[in-house]
C-alpha positions as CSV (number, residue, x, y, z in Angstrom):
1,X,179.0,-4.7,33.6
2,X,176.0,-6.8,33.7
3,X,172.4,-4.8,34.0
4,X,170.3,-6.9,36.8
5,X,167.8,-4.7,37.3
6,X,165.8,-1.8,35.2
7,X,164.4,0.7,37.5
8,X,161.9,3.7,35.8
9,X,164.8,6.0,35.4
10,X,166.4,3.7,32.9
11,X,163.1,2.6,31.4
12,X,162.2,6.0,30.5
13,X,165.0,6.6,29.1
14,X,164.9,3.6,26.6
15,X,161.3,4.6,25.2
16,X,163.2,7.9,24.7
17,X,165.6,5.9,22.9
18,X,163.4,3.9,21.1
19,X,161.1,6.8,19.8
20,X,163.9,8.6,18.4
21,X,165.1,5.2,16.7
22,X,161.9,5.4,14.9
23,X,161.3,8.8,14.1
24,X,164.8,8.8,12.5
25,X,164.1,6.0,10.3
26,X,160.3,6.6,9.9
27,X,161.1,6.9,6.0
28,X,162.2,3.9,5.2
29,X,159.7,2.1,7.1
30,X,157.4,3.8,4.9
31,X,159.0,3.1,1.9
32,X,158.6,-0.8,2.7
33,X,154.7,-0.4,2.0
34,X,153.7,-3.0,-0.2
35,X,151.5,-0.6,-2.4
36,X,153.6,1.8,-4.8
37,X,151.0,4.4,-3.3
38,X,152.0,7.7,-2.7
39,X,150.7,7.4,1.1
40,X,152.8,4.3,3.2
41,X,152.1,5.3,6.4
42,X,153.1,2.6,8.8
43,X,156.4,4.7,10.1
44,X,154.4,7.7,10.1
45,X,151.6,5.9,12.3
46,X,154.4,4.5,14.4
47,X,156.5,7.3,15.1
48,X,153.6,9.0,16.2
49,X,152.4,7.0,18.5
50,X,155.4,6.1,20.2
51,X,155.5,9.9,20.1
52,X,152.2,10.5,22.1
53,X,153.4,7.4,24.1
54,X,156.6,9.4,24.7
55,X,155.4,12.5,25.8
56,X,152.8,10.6,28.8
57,X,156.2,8.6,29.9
58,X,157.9,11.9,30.4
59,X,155.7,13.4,32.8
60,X,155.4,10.2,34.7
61,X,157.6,9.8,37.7
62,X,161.0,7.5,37.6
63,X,160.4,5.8,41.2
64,X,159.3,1.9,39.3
65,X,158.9,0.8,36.2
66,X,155.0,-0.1,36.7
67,X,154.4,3.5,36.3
68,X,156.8,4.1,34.1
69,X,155.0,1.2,31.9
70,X,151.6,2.6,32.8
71,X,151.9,5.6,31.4
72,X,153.4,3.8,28.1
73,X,150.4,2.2,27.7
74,X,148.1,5.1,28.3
75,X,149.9,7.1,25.8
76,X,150.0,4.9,22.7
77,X,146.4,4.0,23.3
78,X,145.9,7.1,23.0
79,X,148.1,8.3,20.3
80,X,147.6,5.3,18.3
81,X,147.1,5.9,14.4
82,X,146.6,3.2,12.5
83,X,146.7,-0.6,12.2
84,X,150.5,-0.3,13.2
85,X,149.8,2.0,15.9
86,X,147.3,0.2,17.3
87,X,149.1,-2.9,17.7
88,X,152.1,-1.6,18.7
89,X,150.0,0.3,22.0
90,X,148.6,-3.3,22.4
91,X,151.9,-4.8,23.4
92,X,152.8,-1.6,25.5
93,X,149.6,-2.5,26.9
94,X,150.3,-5.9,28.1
95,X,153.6,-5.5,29.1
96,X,152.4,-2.8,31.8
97,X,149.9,-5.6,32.5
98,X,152.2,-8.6,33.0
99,X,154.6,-5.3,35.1
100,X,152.3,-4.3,37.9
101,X,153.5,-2.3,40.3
102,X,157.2,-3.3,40.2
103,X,159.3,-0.8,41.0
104,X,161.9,-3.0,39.1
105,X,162.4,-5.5,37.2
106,X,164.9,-8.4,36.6
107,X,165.8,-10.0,33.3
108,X,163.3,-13.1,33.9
109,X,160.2,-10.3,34.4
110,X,161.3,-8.4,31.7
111,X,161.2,-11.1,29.1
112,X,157.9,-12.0,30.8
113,X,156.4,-9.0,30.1
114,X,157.0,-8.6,26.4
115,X,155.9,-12.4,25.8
116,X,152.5,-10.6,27.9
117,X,152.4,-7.8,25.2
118,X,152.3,-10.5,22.6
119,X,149.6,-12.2,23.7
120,X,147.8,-9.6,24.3
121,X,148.5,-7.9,20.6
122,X,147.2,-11.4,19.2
123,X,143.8,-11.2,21.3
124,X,143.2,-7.6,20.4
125,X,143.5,-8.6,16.1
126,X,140.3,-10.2,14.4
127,X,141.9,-12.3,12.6
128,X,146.0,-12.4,13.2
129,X,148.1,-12.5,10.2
130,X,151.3,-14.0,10.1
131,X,154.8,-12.3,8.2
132,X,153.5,-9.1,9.9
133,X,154.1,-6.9,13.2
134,X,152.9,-9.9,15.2
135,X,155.3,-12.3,14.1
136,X,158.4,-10.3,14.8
137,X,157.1,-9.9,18.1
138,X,156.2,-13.5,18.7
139,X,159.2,-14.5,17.5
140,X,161.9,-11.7,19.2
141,X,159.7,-12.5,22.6
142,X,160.2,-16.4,22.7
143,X,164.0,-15.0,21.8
144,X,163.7,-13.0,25.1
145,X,162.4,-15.8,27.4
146,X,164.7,-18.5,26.1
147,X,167.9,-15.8,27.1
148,X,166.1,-15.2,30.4
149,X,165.9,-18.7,31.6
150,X,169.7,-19.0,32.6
151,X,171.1,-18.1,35.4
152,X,173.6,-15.4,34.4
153,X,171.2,-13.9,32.6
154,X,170.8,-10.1,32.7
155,X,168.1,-7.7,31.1
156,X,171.0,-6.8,28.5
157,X,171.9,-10.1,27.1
158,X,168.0,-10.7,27.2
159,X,167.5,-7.9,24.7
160,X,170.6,-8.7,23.0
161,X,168.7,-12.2,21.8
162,X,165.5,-10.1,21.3
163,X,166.7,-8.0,18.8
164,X,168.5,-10.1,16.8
165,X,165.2,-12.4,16.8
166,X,163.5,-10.0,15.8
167,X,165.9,-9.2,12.6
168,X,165.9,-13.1,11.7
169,X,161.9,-12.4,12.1
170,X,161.7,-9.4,10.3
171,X,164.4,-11.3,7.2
172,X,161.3,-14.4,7.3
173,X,158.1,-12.1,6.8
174,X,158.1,-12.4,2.9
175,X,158.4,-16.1,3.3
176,X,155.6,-16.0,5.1
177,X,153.3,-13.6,3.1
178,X,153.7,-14.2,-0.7
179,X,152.3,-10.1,-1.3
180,X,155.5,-9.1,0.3
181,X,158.1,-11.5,-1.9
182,X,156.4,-10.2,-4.9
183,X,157.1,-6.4,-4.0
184,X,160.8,-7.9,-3.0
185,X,160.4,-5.9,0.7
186,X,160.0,-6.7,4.3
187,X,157.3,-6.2,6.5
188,X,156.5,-2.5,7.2
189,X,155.4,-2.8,10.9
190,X,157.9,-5.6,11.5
191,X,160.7,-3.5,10.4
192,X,159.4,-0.2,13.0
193,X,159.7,-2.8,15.5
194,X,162.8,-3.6,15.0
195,X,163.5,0.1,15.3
196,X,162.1,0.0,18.6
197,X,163.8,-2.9,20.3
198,X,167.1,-1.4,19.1
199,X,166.2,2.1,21.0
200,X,165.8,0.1,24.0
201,X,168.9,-2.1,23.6
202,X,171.6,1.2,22.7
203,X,169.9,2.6,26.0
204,X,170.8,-0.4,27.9
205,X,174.7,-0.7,26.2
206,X,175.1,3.1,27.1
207,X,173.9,2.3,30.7
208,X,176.3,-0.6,30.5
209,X,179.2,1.4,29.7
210,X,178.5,3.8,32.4
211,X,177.1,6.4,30.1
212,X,173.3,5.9,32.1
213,X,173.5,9.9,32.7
214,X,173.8,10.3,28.5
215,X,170.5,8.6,28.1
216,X,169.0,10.8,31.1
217,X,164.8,11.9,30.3
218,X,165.7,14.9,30.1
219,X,168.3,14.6,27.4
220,X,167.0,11.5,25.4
221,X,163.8,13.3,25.2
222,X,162.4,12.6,21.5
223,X,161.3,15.4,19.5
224,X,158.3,15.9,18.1
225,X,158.1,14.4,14.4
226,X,158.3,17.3,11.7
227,X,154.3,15.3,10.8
228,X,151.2,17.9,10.6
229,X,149.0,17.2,13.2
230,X,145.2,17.1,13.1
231,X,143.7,20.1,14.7
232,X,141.0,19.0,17.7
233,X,137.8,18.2,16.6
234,X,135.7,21.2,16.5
235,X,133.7,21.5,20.2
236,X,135.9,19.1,21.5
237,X,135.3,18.7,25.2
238,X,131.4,19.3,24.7
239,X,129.6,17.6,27.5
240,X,127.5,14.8,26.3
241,X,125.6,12.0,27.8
242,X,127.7,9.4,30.6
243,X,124.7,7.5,31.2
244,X,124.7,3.8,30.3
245,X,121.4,2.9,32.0
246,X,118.5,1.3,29.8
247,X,116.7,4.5,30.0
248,X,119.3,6.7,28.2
249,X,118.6,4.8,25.4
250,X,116.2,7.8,24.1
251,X,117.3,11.0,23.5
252,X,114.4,13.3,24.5
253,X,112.5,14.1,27.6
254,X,110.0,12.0,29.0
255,X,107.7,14.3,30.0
256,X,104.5,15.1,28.3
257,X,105.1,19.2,28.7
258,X,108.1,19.1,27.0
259,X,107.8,16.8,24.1
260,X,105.2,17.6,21.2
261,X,103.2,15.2,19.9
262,X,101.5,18.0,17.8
263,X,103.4,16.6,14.9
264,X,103.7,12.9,15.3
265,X,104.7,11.6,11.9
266,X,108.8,11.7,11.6
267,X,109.5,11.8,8.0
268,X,113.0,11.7,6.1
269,X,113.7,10.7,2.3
270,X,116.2,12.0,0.0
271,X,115.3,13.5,-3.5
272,X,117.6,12.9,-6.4
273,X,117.3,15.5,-8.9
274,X,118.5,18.0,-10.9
275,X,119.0,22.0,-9.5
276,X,117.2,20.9,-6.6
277,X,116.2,24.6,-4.8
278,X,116.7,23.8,-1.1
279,X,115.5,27.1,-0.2
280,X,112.2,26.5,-1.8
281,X,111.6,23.5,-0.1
282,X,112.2,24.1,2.8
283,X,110.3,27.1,2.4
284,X,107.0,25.1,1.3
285,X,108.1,22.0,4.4
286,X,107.6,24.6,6.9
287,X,104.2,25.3,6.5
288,X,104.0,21.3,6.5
289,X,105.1,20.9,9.9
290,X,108.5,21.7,12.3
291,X,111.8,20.3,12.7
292,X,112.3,20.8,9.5
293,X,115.6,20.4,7.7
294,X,117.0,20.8,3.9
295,X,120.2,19.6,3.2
296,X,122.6,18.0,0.3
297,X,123.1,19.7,-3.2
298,X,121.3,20.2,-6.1
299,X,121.4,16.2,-7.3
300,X,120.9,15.3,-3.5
301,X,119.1,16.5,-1.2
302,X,118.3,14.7,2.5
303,X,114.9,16.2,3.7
304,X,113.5,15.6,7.4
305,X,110.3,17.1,9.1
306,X,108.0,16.7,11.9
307,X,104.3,16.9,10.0
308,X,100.4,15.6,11.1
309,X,100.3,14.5,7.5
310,X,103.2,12.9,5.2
311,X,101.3,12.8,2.3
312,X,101.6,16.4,1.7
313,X,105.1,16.3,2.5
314,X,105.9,13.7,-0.5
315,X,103.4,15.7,-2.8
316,X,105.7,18.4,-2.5
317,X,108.8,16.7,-2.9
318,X,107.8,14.4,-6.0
319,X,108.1,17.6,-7.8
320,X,111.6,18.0,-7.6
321,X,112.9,14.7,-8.5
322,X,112.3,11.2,-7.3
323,X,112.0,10.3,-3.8
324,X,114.1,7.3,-2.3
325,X,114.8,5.8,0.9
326,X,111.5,7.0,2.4
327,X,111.1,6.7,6.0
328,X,108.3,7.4,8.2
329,X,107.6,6.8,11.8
330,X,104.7,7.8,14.3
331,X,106.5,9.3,17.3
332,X,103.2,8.8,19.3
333,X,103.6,5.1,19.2
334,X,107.3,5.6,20.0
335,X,106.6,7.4,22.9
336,X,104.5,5.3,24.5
337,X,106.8,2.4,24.1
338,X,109.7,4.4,26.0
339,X,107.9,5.3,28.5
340,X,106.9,2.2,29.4
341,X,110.5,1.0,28.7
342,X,111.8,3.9,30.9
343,X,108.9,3.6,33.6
344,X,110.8,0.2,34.1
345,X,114.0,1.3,35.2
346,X,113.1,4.7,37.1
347,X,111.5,7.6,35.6
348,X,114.3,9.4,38.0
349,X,116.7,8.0,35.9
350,X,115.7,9.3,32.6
351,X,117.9,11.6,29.8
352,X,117.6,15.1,30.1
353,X,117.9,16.1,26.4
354,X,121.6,18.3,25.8
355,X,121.9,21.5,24.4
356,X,123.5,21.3,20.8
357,X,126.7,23.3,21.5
358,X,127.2,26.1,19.2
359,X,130.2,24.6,16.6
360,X,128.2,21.6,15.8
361,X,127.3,21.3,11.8
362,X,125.1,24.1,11.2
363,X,122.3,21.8,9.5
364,X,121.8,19.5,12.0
365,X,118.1,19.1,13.6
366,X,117.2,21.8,16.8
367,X,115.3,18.8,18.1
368,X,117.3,16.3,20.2
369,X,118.3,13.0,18.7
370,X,119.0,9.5,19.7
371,X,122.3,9.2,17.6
372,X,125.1,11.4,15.5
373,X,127.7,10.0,13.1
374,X,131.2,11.3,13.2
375,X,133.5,10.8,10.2
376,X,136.9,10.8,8.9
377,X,137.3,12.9,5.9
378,X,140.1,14.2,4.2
379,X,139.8,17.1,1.7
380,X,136.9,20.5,2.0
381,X,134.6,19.1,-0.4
382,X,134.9,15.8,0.9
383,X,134.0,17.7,4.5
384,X,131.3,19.5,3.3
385,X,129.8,16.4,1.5
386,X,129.5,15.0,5.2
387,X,128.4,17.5,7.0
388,X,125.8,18.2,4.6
389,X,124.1,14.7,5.3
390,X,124.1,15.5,8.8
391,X,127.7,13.7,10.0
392,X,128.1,16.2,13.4
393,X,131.5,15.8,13.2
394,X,134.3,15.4,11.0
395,X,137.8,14.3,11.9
396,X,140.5,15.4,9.5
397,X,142.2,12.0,8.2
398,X,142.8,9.0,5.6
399,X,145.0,8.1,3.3
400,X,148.3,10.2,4.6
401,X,147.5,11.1,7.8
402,X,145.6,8.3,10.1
403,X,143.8,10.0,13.3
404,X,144.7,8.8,16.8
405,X,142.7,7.3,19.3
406,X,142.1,10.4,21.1
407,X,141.0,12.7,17.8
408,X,138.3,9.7,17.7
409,X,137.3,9.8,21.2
410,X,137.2,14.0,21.1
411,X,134.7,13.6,18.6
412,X,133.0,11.3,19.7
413,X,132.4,12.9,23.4
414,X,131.4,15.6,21.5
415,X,128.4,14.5,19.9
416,X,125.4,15.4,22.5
417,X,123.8,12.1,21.9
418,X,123.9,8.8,23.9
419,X,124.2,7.0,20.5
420,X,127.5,7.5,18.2
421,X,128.0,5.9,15.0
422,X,131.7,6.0,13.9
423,X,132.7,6.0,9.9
424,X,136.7,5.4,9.7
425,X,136.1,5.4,6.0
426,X,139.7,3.8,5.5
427,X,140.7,0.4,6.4
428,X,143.8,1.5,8.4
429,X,141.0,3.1,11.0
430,X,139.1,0.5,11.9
431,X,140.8,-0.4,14.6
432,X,141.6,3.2,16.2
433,X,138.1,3.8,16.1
434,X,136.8,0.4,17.6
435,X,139.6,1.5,20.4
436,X,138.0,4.6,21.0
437,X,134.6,3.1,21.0
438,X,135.8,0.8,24.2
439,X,137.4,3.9,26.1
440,X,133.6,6.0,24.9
441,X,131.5,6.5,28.3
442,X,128.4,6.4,25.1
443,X,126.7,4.1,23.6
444,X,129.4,3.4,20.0
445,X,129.0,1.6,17.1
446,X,132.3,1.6,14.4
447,X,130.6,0.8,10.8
448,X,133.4,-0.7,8.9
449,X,133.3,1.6,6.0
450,X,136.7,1.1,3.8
451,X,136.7,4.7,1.5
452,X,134.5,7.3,1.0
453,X,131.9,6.0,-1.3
454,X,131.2,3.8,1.4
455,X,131.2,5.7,4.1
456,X,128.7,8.0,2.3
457,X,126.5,5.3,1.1
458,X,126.0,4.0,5.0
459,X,125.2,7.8,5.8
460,X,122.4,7.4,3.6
461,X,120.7,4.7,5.3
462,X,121.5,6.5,8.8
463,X,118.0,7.3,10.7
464,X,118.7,9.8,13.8
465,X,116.2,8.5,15.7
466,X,116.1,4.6,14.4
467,X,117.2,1.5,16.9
468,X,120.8,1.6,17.0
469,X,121.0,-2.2,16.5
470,X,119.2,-1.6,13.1
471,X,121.1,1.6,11.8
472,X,124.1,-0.1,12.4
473,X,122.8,-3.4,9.9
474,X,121.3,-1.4,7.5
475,X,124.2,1.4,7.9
476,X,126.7,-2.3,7.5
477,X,124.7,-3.7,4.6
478,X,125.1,-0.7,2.4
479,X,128.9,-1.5,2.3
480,X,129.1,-4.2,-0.2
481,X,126.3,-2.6,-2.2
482,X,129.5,0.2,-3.7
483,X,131.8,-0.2,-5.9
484,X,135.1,1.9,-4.9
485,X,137.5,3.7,-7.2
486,X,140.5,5.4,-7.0
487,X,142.8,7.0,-8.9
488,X,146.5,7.7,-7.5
489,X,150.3,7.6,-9.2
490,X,153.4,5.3,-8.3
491,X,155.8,6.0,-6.0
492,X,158.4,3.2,-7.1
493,X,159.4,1.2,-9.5
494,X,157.3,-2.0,-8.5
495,X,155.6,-5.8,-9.2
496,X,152.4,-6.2,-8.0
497,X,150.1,-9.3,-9.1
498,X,150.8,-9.5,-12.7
499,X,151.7,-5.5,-13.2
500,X,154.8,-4.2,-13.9
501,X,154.7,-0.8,-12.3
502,X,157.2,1.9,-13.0
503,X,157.5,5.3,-10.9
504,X,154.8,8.4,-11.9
505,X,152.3,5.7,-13.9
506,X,148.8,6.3,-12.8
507,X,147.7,3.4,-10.6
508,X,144.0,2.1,-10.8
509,X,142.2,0.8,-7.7
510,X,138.8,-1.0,-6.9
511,X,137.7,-1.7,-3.7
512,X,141.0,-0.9,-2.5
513,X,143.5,-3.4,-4.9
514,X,145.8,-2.1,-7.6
515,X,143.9,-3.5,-10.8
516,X,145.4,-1.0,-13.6
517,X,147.8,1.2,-14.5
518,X,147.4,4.3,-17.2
519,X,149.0,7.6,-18.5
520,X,146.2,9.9,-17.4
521,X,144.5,9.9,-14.4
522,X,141.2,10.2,-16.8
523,X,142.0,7.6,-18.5
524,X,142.9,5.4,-15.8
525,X,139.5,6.3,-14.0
526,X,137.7,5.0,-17.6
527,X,139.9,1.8,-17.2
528,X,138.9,1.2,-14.2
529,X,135.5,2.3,-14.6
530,X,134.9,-0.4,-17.5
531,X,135.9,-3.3,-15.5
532,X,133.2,-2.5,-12.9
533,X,130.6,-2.3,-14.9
534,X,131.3,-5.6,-16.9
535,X,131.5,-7.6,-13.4
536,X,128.4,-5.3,-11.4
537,X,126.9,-3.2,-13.6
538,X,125.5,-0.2,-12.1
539,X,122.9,3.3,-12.2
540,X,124.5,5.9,-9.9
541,X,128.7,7.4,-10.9
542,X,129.7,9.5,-8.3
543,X,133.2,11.4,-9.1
544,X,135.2,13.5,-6.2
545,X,138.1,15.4,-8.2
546,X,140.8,15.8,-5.8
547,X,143.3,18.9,-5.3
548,X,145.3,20.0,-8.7
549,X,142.2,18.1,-11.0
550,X,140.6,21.8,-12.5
551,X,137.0,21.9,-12.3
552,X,137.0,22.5,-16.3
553,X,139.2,19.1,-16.4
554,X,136.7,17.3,-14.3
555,X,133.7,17.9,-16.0
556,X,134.8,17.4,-19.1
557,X,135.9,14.1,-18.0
558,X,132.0,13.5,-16.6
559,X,130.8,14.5,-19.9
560,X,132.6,11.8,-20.9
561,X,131.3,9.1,-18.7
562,X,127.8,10.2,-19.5
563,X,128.1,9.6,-22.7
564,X,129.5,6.2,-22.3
565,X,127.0,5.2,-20.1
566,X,123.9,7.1,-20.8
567,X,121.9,5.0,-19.0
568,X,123.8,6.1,-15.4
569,X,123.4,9.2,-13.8
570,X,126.9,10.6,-13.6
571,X,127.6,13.1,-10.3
572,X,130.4,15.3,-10.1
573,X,131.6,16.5,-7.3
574,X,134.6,18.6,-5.2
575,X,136.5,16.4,-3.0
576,X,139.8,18.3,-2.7
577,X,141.7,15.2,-1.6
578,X,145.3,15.1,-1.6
579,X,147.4,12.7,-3.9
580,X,144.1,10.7,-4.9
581,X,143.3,12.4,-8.5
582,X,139.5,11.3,-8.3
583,X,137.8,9.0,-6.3
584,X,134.7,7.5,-7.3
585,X,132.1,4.9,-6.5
586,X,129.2,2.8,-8.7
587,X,126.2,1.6,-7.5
């Protein structure tokens, strides 16, 4: 029989459906990643979303499919992982949108709604990118609203004509993005569409069929995919500041009892050195001044104080290597200006500075600050790398595991500062974290940092207590300045470019792009290494060796490179990142 209507019974039981037609096939969708890399995520992402999607549906009641829809939307925005995963909760999004309230909906409203999600997916991309995600959806949506526009139509035979859209869609991607017809595959986010829209249609046969009670919520449930999870960000929940006002741009009090001027001259630098003692520095720094904080490694070290004097502060310093990206600024003058700037708009309305809960990074400040950075970071060395520049916190993600919305937001919220600067330090996070910058009740800035180097190198130019609007241009501008390697193995037998890649060759990257392939990961690094410095040139190697690298292996490898480049200074450090042999950067 014909299905008129959907009501939120059936409709939870075809995202039920449709998550388990995804997390069954997650696999393959992540074997139709372009790059022979051993970390295709986009069925990972997917499932996992639709999961956290699933899981908000199910405690949502069944009276209309406007709630129903609502709580789809809320639950992949906030389980979205991932370029994939974002997009797909931006169609879910629009399609509870276009929905409303209904408490049903007829074939006609149904087709309307997915043509809703569309549009809205196309807004919510840069820069939309045709033979992707998008066009399957465009495509299998126009199906839906052609089907609808007939008089016998009925929400079945509507999704019938969706979903085999969306396969002639899915068939057309590589015509339609040449990178695809060279690796001979189909669009990876298409094809987990595809998935999903057939979920939703066997839902809709077996209600047909008079089978509605075998699709029941609490039998189509979908199970949680066998993926490691994150764990919360550490002192998630941690109240920080809700206030938008002009005033809470500062992160102090404005009172002249509580703030001391007694040091007015807020200095940071870095020294780069070798066996820099960071005891004994900050040994000799506090008699100097207070707020004083050591932190970094022996080659690296990021110093901050509070002094009456920065010259003796440098004097000091300069002894242990050479001093770079000195910054100095008199808090008096500072002050004054907020003050005036806060006098403006209500001295009642001024920021009470938070209390720094007790899991933040151990090295950060005592005194209050205007910003914090939080960053994604995969691997314990490439953790402690971040925290030891002052990143408060650190959310456990990259190449194999992309963190959702919400693990962004946690961390975020739990920074006590108005100001947040975000460092996805992958492209496939950008736009999780610019979602969870939207939903921030804070003051967010996402720096598109790409990999690690980069995310590193923006660190580095990070001022606590600069203008926002400037940290995040001179945090941005440090981007292009670094040269990213990496240094992975094949997955499959593969063409990409003008490479003939077989399974278990080691795979070259720069910047993100397969550019060589090698029989040794060292070798491949040295490959790679050579091209950069023929096209940029460079001063400063900087090597994370990933898990199963020995430390022996590594250094020998950095004796090496400093020898081949004696003119570079060559750092070696533990990343302990999974799959990637070393990552490594040049500037």
């Amino acid at each position: 029989m014909a299905i008129r209507q959907i009501d939120g019974g059936l409709f939870k039981a075809m995202v039920a459906a449709a998550a388990r037609s995804l997390n069954d096939s997650k696999e393959a969708v992540n074997a139709l990643n372009v790059f022979p890399v051993p970390d295709g995520d986009t069925g990972s992402n997917m499932s996992l979303t639709m999961w956290s999607a699933c899981r908000e549906v199910e405690r949502a009641p069944e009276r209309s499919v406007g709630t129903v829809a609502q709580a789809l939307a809320q639950g992949s925005l906030m389980g979205a992982r991932g370029n994939s995963g974002v997009i797909l909760s931006q169609l879910f999004r629009g399609f509870a949108r276009s929905v409303g309230e209904c408490q049903t909906v007829d074939a006609r409203t149904w087709a309307a709604a997915l043509k809703e999600g569309v549009d809205t997916a196309y807004k919510a991309v840069m820069k939309p990118v045709e033979g992707t995600i998008l066009t399957v959806a465009r495509e299998s949506a126009a199906a839906a609203v052609q089907a609808s526009r007939t008089r016998e139509a009925d929400v079945r035979g509507v999704m019938e004509a969706c979903y085999q859209a969306a396969l002639i869609a899915l068939e057309r991607t590589p015509d339609l993005l040449p990178v695809l017809k060279k690796a001979g595959v189909v669009d990876s986010g298409g094809k987990g569409l595809t998935l999903i829209l057939y979920g939703y249609l066997e839902a809709l046969r077996a209600a047909d069929m008079g089978g509605a009670e075998a699709v029941a919520p609490s039998q189509a449930a979908v199970v949680e995919p066998a993926v490691s999870l994150p764990p919360p960000a550490a002192g998630a929940g941690a109240e920080g500041y809700r206030d938008n006002s002009p005033a809470a741009e500062v992160a102090f009090k404005l009172d002249d009892e509580l703030y001391d001027l007694h040091f007015p001259y807020d200095t940071e630098f870095y020294i780069r050195g070798q066996g820099i003692d960071l005891e004994a520095v900050r040994m000799k720094l506090e008699t100097l001044g207070d707020s004083v904080y050591v932190v970094g490694g022996p080659e690296l070290a990021k110093v901050h104080i509070h002094t009456d004097n920065p010259g003796p502060v440098l004097d000091t310093c300069i002894r242990y290597g050479d001093l770079i990206r000195i910054e100095i600024h008199n808090m008096r003058e500072q002050y004054e200006d907020i003050k005036a700037r806060a006098g403006a708009v209500g001295a009642d309305t001024a920021p009470v500075a938070p209390t720094t809960p007790a899991t933040a990074a151990p090295e950060a400040p005592e005194e209050a600050r205007l910003s914090a950075v939080v960053a994604v970071a995969v691997g314990e060395g490439v953790e402690a790398v971040f925290t030891s520049l002052g990143v408060a916190r650190t959310v456990q993600g990259g190449q194999t595991m992309n963190p959702s919305t919400q693990d962004l937001l946690d961390a975020i919220n739990a920074c006590p500062t108005p100001v947040v600067f975000v460092l996805p330090n992958n492209k496939n996070i950008i736009l999780a974290a610019e979602q969870a910058a939207a939903l921030a009740e804070k003051q967010v800035y996402v720096v598109p940092a790409r990999s690690i180097p980069q995310g590193i190198a923006a660190l580095l130019s990070w001022q606590p207590n600069g203008d926002p609007d400037r940290n995040l241009q001179a945090m941005t501008r440090t981007l292009d300045q670094v040269q990213t390697g990496e240094i992975t193995y094949a997955v499959r037998d593969t063409t990409f470019g003008d490479l003939q890649i077989k399974a278990g060759d080691m795979l070259g990257l720069w910047n993100g792009e397969i550019v060589t392939t090698g029989t040794s990961p060292e070798a491949t690094l040295k490959d790679v290494l050579a091209r950069m410095m023929e096209r940029h040139g460079g001063e400063v190697i900087t090597v994370y060796y990933g898990q199963g690298v020995e430390p022996e292996q590594a250094e020998a490898l950095a004796a090496e490179l400093q020898k081949l480049y004696r003119g570079c200074e060559v750092d070696l450090q533990y990343g302990g990142q999974p799959l990637y042999f070393y990552i490594f950067s040049l500037e």
